[in-house]
Structures are given as structure tokens and as C-alpha cells.
Wavefront OBJ file of the C-alpha trace (Angstrom):
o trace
v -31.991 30.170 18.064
v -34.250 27.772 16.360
v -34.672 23.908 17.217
v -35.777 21.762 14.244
v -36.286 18.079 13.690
v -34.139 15.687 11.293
v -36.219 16.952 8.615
v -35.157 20.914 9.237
v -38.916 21.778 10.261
v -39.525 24.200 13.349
v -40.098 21.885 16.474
v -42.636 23.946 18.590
v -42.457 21.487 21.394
v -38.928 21.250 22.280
v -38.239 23.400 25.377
v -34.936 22.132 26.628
v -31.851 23.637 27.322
v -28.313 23.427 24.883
v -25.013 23.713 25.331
v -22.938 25.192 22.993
v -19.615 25.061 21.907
v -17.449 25.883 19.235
v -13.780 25.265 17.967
v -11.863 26.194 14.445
v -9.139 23.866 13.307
v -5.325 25.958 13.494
v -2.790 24.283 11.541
v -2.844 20.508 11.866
v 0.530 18.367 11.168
v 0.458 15.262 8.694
v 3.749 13.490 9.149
v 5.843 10.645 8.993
v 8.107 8.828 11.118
v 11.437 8.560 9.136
v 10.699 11.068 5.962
v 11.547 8.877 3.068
v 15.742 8.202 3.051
v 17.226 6.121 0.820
v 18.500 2.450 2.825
v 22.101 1.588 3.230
v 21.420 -2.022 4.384
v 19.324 -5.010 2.610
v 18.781 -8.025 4.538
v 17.903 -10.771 2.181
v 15.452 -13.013 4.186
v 17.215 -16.797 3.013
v 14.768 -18.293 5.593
v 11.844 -19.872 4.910
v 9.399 -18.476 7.198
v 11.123 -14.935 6.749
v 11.442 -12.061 9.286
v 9.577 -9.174 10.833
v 11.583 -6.114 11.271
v 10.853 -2.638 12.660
v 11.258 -0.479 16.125
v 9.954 0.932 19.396
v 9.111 4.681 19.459
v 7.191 6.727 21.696
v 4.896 9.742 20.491
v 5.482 13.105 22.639
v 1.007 14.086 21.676
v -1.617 12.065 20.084
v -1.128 10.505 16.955
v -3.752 9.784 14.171
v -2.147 6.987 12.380
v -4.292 7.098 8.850
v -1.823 5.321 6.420
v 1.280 2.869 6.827
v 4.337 3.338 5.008
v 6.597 0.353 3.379
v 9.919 0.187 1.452
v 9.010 -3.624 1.284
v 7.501 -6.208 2.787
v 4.079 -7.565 2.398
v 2.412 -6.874 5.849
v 2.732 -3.563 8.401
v 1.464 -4.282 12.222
v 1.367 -1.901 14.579
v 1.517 -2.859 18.347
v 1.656 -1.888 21.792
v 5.358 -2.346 23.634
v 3.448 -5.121 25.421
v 2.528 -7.309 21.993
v -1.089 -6.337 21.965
v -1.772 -5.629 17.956
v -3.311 -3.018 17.199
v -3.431 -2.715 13.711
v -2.335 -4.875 10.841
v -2.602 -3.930 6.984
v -1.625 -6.256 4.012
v 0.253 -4.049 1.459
v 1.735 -4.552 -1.735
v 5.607 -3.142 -1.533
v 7.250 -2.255 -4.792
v 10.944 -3.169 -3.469
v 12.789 -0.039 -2.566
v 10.463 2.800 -2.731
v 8.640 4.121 -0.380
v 4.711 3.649 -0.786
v 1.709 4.435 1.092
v -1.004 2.232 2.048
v -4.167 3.314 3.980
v -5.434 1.344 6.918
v -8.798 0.002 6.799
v -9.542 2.567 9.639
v -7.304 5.324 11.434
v -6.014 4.661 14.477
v -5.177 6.818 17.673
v -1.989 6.714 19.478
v -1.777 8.161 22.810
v 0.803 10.502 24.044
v 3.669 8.589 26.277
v 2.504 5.395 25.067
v 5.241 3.142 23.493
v 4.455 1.076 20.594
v 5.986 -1.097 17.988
v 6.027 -0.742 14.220
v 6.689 -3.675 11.929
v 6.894 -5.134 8.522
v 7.441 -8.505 7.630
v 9.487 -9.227 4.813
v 8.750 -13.209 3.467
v 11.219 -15.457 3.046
v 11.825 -14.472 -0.581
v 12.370 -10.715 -0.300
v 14.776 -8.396 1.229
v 14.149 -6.133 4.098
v 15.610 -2.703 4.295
v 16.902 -0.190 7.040
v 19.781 1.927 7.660
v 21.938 2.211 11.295
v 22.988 5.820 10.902
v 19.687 7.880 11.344
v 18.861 9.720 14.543
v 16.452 8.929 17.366
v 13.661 11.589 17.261
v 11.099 12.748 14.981
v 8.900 16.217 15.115
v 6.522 14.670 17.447
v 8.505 11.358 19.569
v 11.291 9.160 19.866
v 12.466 6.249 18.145
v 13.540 4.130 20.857
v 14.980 0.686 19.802
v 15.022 -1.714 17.130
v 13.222 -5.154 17.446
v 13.082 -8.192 14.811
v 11.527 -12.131 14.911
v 11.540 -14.703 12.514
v 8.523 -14.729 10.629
v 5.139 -13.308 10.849
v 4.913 -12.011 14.486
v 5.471 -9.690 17.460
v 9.082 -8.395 17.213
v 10.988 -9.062 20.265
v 14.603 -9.507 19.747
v 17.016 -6.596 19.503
v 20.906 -6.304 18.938
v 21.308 -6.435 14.773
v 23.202 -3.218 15.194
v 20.274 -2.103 12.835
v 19.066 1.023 13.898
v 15.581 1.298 11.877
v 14.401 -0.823 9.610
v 11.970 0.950 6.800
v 8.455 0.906 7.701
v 6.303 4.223 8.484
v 3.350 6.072 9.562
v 1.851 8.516 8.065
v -0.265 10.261 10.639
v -1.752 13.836 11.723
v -1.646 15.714 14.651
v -4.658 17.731 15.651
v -4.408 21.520 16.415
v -8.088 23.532 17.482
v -8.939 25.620 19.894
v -11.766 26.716 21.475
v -13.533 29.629 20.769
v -16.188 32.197 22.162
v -19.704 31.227 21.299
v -22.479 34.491 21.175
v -24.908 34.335 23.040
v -23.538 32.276 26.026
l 1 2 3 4 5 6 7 8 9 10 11 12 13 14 15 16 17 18 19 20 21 22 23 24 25 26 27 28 29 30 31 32 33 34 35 36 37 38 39 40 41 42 43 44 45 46 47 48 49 50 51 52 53 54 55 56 57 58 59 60 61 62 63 64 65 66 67 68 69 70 71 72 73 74 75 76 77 78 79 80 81 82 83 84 85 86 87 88 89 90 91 92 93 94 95 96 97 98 99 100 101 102 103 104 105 106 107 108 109 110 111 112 113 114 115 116 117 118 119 120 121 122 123 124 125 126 127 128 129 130 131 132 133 134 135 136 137 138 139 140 141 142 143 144 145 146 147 148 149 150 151 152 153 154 155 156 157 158 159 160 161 162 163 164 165 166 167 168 169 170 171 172 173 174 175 176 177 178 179 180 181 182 183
């Protein structure tokens, strides 16, 4: 072993000691939430100030949230169960297909945490979900549905709505560690 500078020249005065370490990626998992279904419910949003829609879930590992995911809408927030946001990304919906918008930076989710997914649908537009889809997804649960009028932190449940369409797309990391000659 050789230490060098910035520059990749031999540095004859270093005389420290290094750890090292080594890993090799094994078969991350980039995912979504709900897969992309078709809806079976439109809420037309008559009100002025329009609604925010979306649900509780719970990831079973860490989550690297990288994009959000929108059937409509015109905003996606992501926060924690106790209304701390977390994220929010402006997006531009094209009503009823899904589409894929990249946050401005990726953001970790921790195992056991429960958060809250939303999209607000204005006042002129229609917000989508469907009530017979199931409660789990390959790495958490989806845990209840919340809505509010307007732009904010959903905190009412009871539509009978089970999930209303918004999304993550995320990864999950898999590495391990591996030997490293010479110790």
C-alpha cells in the first residue's frame, strides 16, 4: 500500500495508520408503494380550497425515497405520523396516469417509523383512490387513510377510502461486508 496526495503523487511523509474496509452491493430493491392499479373512485374536489388525500404506512427496513409518484394532483408531501414535513415536491399530474417525479433530493425513511403520504388535489381537479386494495407492500404496511381540506397535514380519516393514489418510488439497500487482504 501506497499513500498519495489529492494530486495522486507518492506522499513520503505520511506515516499513519488506515483502516480498511470493503463491501459489494447484492441485489438492491427499487419499488413502489401501490404498483400502478387502475382507480375505481374519483373524488371531484367542488371546494374551493380543495383537498389533500393520501395514507399512513409503516416501512418494515430503510427506505430511500428518490422519486414521488402521482395519478393527479399538483403537490406530493411526505410527513412524519406526527405532522412534521419532510418532504414536499410540486409535480405536474397528467389526470389518471401514473407519473413519476423526482424529489429535489432523496430522502431516508427509517425502519418502524410511521409516516404519511399525500397529494393535494386543487379545487378544480379530481382525486383518485380505490377501497379494495390490501394493506401491505414488499417492504411495510399501509396503515390508514387520512384526508384535509386543502393544502395541509392530513388528519381526518373515515371516507371508507382505503388509498388514495399517490406513491414512492424508493430503493432498498442490500451489501455486505467483505474480507479485505492484508488485514
Amino acid at each position: 500500500l501506497t499513500a498519495q496526495d489529492a494530486l495522486n503523487n507518492v506522499d513520503t511523509y505520511f506515516s499513519g495508520a488506515v483502516a480498511l474496509s470493503g463491501s459489494v452491493g447484492g441485489g438492491g430493491a427499487t419499488n413502489s408503494i401501490l404498483g400502478s392499479p387502475d382507480f375505481s373512485t374519483a373524488w371531484f374536489n367542488g371546494e374551493g380550497g380543495g383537498i389533500t388525500g393520501g395514507y399512513a404506512f409503516t416501512p418494515n427496513t430503510n427506505l430511500m425515497v428518490t422519486h414521488v409518484r402521482h395519478y393527479s394532483g399538483s403537490k406530493v408531501s411526505i410527513w412524519t405520523d406526527s405532522g412534521t414535513l419532510l418532504a414536499a415536491q410540486n409535480v405536474t399530474s397528467v389526470e389518471g396516469f401514473w407519473v413519476e417525479t423526482p424529489l429535489a433530493s432523496p430522502l431516508q425513511l427509517t425502519n418502524g417509523a410511521r409516516y404519511r403520504l399525500a397529494v393535494y388535489c386543487p379545487g378544480t381537479g379530481f382525486c383518485y383512490c380505490r377501497d379494495d386494495m390490501l394493506g401491505v407492500f414488499p417492504y411495510g404496511t399501509i396503515d390508514q387513510e387520512y384526508y384535509t381540506s386543502g393544502d395541509a397535514f392530513p388528519v381526518s380519516s373515515g371516507l371508507g377510502t382505503h388509498w388514495f393514489f399517490v406513491d414512492l418510488r424508493y430503493t432498498v439497500a442490500a451489501s455486505m461486508a467483505v474480507a479485505v487482504t492484508p488485514t
